[in-house]
N, C-alpha and C positions, 0 to 999 in steps of 0.2 A: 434722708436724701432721696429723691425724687430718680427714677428709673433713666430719666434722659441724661440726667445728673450721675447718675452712677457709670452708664456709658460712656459720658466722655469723659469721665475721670481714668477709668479702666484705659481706652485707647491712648490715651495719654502715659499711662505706663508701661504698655508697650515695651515702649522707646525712651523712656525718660528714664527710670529706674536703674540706671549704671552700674550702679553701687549696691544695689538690693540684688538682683538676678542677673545671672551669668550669661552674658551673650558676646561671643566673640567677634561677631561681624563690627562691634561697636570700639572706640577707645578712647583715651583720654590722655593729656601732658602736664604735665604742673612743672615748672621750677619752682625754687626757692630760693633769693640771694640778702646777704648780709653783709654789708659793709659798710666800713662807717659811719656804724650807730644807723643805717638806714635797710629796713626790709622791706622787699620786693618781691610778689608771688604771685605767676602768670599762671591761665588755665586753659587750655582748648576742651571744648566741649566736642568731641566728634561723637556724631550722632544722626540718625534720619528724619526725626519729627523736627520741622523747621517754624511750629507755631512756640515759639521761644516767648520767654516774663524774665523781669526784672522787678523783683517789689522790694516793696519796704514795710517794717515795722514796727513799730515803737515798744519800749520795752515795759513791762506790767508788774506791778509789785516791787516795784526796783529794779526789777531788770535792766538789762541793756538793749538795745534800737540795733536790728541788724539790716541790710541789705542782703536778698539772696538771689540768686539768678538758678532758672531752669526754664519748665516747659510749660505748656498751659495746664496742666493739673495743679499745680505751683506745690508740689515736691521739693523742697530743694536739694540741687545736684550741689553747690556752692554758697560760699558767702562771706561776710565778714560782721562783726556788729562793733559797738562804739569804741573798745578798749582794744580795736586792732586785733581781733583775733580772725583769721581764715581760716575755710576748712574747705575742703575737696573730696570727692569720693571714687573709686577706680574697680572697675570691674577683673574677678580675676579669678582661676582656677578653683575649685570649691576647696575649701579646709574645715575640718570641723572647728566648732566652737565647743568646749569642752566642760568651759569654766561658766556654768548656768546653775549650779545645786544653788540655793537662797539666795539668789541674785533678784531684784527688782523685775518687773516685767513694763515693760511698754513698748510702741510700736516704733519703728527706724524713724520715721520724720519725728514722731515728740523725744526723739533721745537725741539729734541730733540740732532738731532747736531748743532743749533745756543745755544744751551744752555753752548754746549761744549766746542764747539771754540770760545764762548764769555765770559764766566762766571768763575771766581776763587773760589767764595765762593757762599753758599747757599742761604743768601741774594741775592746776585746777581739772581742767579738762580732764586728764590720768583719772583722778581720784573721782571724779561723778562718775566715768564711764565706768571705774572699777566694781561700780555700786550695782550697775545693771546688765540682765541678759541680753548680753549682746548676739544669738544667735544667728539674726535676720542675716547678721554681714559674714557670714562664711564665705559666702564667693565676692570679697568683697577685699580690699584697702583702703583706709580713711588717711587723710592726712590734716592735722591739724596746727595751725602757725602760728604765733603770737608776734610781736613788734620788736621783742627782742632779737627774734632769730630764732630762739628754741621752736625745736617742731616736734608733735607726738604720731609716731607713727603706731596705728591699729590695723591689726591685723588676726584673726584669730583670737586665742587666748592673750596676745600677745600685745602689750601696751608701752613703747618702749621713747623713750622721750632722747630727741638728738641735740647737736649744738654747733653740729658742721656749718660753714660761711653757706654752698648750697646743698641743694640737691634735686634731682630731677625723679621724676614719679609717672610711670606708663601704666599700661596691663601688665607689668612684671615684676614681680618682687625683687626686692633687693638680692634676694640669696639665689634665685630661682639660674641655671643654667640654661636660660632661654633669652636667644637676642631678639632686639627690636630697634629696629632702626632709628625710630623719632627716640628712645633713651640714648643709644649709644651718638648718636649727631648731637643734641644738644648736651650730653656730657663735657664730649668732643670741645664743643663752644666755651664750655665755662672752666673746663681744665686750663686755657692755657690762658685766657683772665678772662673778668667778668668787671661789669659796672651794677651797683644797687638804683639803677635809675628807669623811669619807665620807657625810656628809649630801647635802651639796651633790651630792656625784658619784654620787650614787644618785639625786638628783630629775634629773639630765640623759639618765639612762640610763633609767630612768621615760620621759621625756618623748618618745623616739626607740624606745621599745618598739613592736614588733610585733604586734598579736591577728589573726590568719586562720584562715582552715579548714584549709591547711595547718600550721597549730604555731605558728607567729611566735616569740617570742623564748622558746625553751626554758629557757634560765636565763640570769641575770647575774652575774657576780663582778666585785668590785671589792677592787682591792688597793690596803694600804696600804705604800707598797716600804720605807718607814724602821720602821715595827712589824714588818714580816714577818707581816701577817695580811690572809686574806682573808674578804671578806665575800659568802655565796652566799645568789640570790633564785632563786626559780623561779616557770616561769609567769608574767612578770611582775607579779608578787604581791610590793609590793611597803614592805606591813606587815609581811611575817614573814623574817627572816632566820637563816642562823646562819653562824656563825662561828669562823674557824679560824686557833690562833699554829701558824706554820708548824716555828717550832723544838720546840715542843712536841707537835705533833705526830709529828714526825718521829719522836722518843722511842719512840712508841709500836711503832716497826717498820713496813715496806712493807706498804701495805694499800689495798686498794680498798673503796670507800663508793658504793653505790649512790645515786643523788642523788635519787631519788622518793622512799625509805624517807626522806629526812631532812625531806619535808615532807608528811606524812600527809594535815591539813589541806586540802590546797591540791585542792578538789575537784575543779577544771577540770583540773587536772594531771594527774588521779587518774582521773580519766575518760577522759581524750586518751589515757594511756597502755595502759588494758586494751581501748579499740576498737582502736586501731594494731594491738596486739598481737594481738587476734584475728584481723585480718584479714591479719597477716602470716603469723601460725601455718599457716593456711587453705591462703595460697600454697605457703611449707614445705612441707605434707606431701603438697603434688601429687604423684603418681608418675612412676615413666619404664615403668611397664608396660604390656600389652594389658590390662591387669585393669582400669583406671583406668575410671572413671564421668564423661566428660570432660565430657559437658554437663552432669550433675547437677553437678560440681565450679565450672562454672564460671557455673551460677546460683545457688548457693549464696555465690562470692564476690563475685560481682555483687552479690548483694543485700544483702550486709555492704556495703559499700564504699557503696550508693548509698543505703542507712536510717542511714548512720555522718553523724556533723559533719563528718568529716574530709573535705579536698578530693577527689573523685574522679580528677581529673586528675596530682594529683600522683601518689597510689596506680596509676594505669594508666601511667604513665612510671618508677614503679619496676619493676612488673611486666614492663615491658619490659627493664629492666638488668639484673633480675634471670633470666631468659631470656639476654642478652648474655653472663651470668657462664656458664653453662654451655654458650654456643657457642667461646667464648675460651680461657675460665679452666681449667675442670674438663673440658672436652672429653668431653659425655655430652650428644651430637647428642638422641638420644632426646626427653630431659628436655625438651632448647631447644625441641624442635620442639612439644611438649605444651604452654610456657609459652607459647610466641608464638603458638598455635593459640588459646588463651585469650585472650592480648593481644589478636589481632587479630579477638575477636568481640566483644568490648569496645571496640573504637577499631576501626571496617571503616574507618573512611576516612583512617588513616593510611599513607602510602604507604610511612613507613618498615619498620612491623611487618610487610607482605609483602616488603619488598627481603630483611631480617634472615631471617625464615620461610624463603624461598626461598635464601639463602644456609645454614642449617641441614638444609633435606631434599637440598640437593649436598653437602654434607658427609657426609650421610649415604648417599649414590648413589642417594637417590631421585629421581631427572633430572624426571621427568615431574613430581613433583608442584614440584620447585624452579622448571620451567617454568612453571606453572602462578602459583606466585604472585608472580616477575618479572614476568608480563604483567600483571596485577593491579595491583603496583608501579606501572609504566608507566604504566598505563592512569587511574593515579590523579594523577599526577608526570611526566607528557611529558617535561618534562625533566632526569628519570632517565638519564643517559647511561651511567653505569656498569650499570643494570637492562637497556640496549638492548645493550649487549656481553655480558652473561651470556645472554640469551636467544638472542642467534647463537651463541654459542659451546654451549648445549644440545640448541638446533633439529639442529645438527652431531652431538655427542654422540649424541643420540637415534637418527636418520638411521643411524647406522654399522650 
């Protein structure tokens, strides 16, 4: 994979990764309804990357042809494949995963598309995942639904297979004593009755929709698991739809579908998406040179980000991870120390942005200045105690 390639895959999970990494500014809704011999399972995606996919796949070796929707790294957050099976993933308080001794190893996306392409029912689904270390999803809930109705809810060690008519799925666990409004309103809706039909299950998912300055609910799909069709909204907009038979799509060959191109219309969409973009572009082409124009660069992005709708804070917490990506990931100290030099004149008063900075210019053997913004750290965060042990350990360093 190619360094630009690696880039935007990284920025893309960010923001996409729901179900992989814990971040609370983000959330997600699922129902689930059964009546009738007929299932029905809505999803809102809330989230702030709004460069959204919808692809498709055909299935290999026998497998099955799914459909999955997400983001442009094409992760997927969702999906369904031929025998009606859905799945969704939910961001949630960490829990360990405990049950790893001789368990299989592979990484969340190939565990969650072999479930796909191998699995018709939620049994099935139990017993593949029982196979494997599921670690990755500790801050995490899976829900998985087949045609019948059964659903497997994963959580943890925890793989426990339902049969309820619905049920409704947030950032909060079933057992957890924490309310949420979008569960407890669409419970609200389906306790006193419900229809298995895509009308109905699109006015509950309507109803628990998101609008913020960070994105809110970037798109909705709702599957119908006995037609094999999904039905996709964006923006919550939620007069215009379109709509996809997953078998005949498949027909058409693997392919990916941009999901803004498919609703032109949807102006707020259309809008969210080319400010995002310019201000993320902005970040992108920061350099890691002495040539670099740090302070024109970094009022220039300032002042996108603070004339843009879009939330400020969310955008200066990316800017941060995105910085993170390059102290960790791509190991181009340089860069890190350029982004978080930005970051932290954007955000002075976060203690973290100097702890991170300061762990970038010791990376890079610049001692003095790593001293420099551990004390900063400190001095913000007293109790920084990991920031109090780097700065003995520099003061030392320095000294020699």
């Amino acid at each position: 994979m190619t360094k630009f390639r690696k880039l935007l895959t990284f920025i893309s999970l960010l923001v996409t990764m729901a179900f992989v990494f814990s971040s609370s500014s983000y959330g997600c809704s699922m129902v689930k309804l059964t009546k009738g011999g007929k299932t029905i399972v809505g999803n809102n995606e809330d989230q702030m990357n709004p460069n959204t996919r919808i692809w498709f796949e055909n299935g290999k070796n026998g497998g099955y042809g799914v459909v999955y929707v997400g983001f442009d790294n094409l992760f997927p957050q969702g999906g369904m494949n031929e025998a009606g099976l859905v799945f969704d993933g939910f961001t949630q308080s960490f829990r360990v995963v405990t049950d790893t001794i001789g368990k299989l190893k592979c990484s969340s996306r190939d565990l969650s598309k072999k479930v796909m392409q191998e699995c018709t029912t939620v049994e099935e689904a139990k017993s593949l995942l029982n196979r494997y270390n599921r670690s990755f999803w500790s801050a995490s809930v899976l829900r998985f639904v087949d045609k019948t109705g059964k659903y497997l809810y994963v959580d943890g060690d925890s793989l426990i297979i339902g049969e309820k008519a619905f049920f409704v799925q947030t950032n909060v666990r079933p057992y957890e004593n924490k309310r949420c409004w979008r569960l407890d309103k669409a419970t609200h809706l389906l306790e006193n009755s419900f229809d298995a039909s895509i009308g109905f299950c699109t006015s509950v998912m309507d109803s628990v929709h998101q609008a913020t300055k960070w994105g809110g609910t970037i798109y909705t799909s709702v599957y119908d698991l006995n037609e094999g069709k999904i039905h996709l909204f964006y923006f919550y907009d939620f007069q215009h739809e379109v709509t996809f038979d997953l078998k005949e799509e498949l027909k058409k060959g693997d392919r990916v579908l941009n999901m803004p191109e498919l609703f032109p219309k949807c102006e707020f969409g259309q809008k969210y998406l080319s400010e995002y973009n310019k201000i993320l572009s902005k970040i992108k082409q920061l350099g890691d040179s002495s040539t670099v124009d740090e302070t024109a660069s970094i009022k220039a992005i300032e002042s996108d980000i603070t004339s843009s709708f879009i939330d400020s804070g969310s955008f200066y917490y990316k800017i941060y991870k995105y910085a993170e990506f390059y102290l960790t990931e791509e190991i181009n100290y340089p860069r890190a120390i350029l982004i978080l030099r930005l970051y932290v004149q954007l955000c002075p008063d976060d203690w973290r942005g100097y702890d991170t900075l300061g762990e970038a210019y010791a990376k890079n053997k610049q001692y003095q200045q790593a001293l420099n913004n551990y004390l900063r750290s400190v001095e913000l965060n007293p109790a920084n105690t990991s920031g109090k042990k780097q700065i003995d350990y520099l003061k030392k360093l320095i000294a020699r």
